[in-house]
N, C-alpha and C positions, 0 to 999 in steps of 0.2 A: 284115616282121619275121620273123626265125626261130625257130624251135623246137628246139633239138637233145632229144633224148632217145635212149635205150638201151630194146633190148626182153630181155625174159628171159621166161623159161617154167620151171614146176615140173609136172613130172606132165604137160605138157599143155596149162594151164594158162596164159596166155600176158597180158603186162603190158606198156603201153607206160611206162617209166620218164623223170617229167621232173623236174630237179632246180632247184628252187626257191628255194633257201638263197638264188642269187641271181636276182634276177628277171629274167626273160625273156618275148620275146611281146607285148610293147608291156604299156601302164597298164590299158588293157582286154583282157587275156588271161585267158581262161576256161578253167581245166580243164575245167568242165562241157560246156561246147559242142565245143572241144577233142576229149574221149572220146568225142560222138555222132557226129564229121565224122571220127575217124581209128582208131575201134575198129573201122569199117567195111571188112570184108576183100578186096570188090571197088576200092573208091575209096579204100580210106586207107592205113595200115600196118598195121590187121589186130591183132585184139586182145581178149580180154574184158574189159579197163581198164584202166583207166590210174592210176598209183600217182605220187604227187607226196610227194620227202623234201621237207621242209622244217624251219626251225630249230624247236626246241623251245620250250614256255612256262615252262618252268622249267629248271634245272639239273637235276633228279630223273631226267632224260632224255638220249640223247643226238642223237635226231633226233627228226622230229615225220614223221608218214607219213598221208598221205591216200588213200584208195581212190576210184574213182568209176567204176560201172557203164558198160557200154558203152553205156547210152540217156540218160546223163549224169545217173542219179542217185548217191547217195552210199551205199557199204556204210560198217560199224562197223569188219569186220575181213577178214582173209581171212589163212589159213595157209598158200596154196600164195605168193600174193602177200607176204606179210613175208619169207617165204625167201628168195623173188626181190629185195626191197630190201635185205635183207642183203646175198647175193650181190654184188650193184651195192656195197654200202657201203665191203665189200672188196675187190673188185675194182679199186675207183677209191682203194683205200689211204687210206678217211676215215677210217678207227680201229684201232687197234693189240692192244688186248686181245681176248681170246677172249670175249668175249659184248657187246649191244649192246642196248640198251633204248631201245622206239621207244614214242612216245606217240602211243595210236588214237582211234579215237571210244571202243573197247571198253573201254578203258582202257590201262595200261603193259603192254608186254608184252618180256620179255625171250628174246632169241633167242641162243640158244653155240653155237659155230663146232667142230663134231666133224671133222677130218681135210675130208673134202670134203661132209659135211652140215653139217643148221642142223637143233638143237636148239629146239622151242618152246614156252615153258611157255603154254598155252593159259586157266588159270585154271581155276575150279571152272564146268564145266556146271551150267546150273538146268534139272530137270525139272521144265514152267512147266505141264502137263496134260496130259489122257490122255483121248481122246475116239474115238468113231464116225464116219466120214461113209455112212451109210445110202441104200439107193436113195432114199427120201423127199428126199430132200434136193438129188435129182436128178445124183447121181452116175453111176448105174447100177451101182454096185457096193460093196459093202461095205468100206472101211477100217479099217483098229484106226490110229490114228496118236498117237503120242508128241511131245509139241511139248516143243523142248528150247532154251535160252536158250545161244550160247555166245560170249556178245558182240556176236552178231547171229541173230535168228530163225529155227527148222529145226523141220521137222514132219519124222518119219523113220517109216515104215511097212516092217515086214516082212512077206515072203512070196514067193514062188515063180509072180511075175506074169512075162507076156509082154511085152515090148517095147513091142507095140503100148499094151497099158492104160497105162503109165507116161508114154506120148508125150501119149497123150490125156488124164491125169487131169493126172499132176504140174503141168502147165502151169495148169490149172483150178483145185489147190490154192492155189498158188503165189500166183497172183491175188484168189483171193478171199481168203486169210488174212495178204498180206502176209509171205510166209516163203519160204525156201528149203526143195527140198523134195530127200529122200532116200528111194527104194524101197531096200531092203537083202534079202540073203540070205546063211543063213548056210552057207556051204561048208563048214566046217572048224570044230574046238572053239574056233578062234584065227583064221578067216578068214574076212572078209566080205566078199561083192561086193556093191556098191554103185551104180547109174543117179544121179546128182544134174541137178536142172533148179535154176537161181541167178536168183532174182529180179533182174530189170533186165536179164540178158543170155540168159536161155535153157540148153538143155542144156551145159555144160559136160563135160571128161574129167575135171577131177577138183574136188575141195573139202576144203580142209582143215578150215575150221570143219565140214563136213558131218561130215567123220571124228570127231571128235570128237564131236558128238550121234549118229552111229550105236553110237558107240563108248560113250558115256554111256546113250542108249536099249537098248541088248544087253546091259550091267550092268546095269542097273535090273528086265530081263526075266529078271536071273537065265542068261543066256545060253552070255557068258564069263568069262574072271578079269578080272586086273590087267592083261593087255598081249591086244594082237589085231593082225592085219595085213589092214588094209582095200583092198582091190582095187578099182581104178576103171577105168577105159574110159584112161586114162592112163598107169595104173600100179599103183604101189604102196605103202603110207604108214605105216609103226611108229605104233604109240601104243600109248602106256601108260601108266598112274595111278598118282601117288610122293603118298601122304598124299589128299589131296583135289583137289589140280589133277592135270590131263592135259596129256599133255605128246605131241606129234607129230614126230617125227624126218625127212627125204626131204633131197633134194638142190635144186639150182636149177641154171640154164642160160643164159647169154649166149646171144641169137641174134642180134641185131645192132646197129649204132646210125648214127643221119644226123641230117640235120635236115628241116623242112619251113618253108615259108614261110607265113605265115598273112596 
């Protein structure tokens, strides 16, 4: 049986797209197994996950969007990932108006088509707690970390660490609290560089939901204003807050498309 899909990349950022509306892949096709045999960059098509449109549960909607990690478990949401199924949405000319309402685990999320970006209104971050990870605790280092809700789980920690502690902790975070995790520093009154490690797939170049709890955690700290520009190992990501949601601006990327045979 075949598989066609399209891959796209935002930042870096990189999505096997399979479209579902109608089904493919035989009666037993698994996105989940799927993501773990072709997210794989030596043996498969190479990928942080895999994103499946599919029909919506209601009219309130105009597609239904599924994420799933490349070790085949299931994220809420992902902002470099919605871009990229935009991208796709229009590309393949399945909608005419300038904006596009996908329904996530996160909830609806409305994305507007800017010239050659994708508008996303990300909703209201929750600042969920504020806690220490102490030597005690067997880190071997002190943390201040901010855990920030933005549709799916981020612990975001600032300071002016090495590469090396971020390889060795983030990972360690990551797993014991169940969260994605973001080291941040801030460059600029308005710029932040950012390391993210994504639960289910490892370090990534970049995270859009991360932007957004750095970006919620560095207003909360008093840091910067209303807009920042977050720097990643990818790239680079507008956000800025209109009332109480945040909202992420960037582009998206066709890189290619085929099928496989499963």
């Amino acid at each position: 049986m075949k598989v066609w899909f399209s891959k796209y990349e935002a930042l870096g950022n990189d999505f096997i797209i399979i479209d579902l509306r109608v089904p493919q892949g035989g009666e037993n096709f698994s996105p989940y197994e799927f993501a773990k045999k072709y997210c794989e960059r030596r043996f498969g098509i190479g990928a942080d996950g895999v994103i499946t449109l599919e029909n919506p549960s209601s009219e309130e909607f105009d597609f239904k969007m599924r994420i799933i990690n490349s070790d085949g478990s299931e994220a809420e949401m992902s902002g470099n990932g919605i871009r990229c199924l935009a991208k796709y949405v229009y590309d393949m000319n399945l909608i005419s108006k300038d904006s596009v309402v996908f329904e996530t685990k996160a909830g609806p999320r409305v994305v507007k088509k800017i010239q050659d970006n994708f508008e996303v209104d990300m909703g209201k971050p929750k600042i969920k707690d504020k806690f220490f990870l102490r030597e005690g605790d067997n880190w071997g280092e002190k943390f201040e970390c901010i855990e920030v809700d933005v549709g799916n789980p981020h612990v975001v920690i600032f300071g002016d660490y090495p590469r090396e502690v971020f390889l060795s902790f983030a990972p360690q975070i990551s797993k014991s609290k169940n969260v994605n995790v973001e080291f941040a520093k801030i460059e600029d009154k308005n710029v932040i560089k950012v390391w993210v490690w994504e639960r289910g797939v490892g370090e990534t170049l970049a995270c859009g939901t991360g932007a957004v709890a750095v970006f919620a955690s560095a207003r909360e700290k008093k840091l910067i204003k209303n807009e920042a520009e977050i720097s990643f190992k990818g790239g680079k990501l507008k956000v800025k807050q209109k009332d109480e949601n945040v909202f992420i601006e960037g582009g998206a990327n066709f890189v290619f498309s085929g099928y496989v045979e499963i």
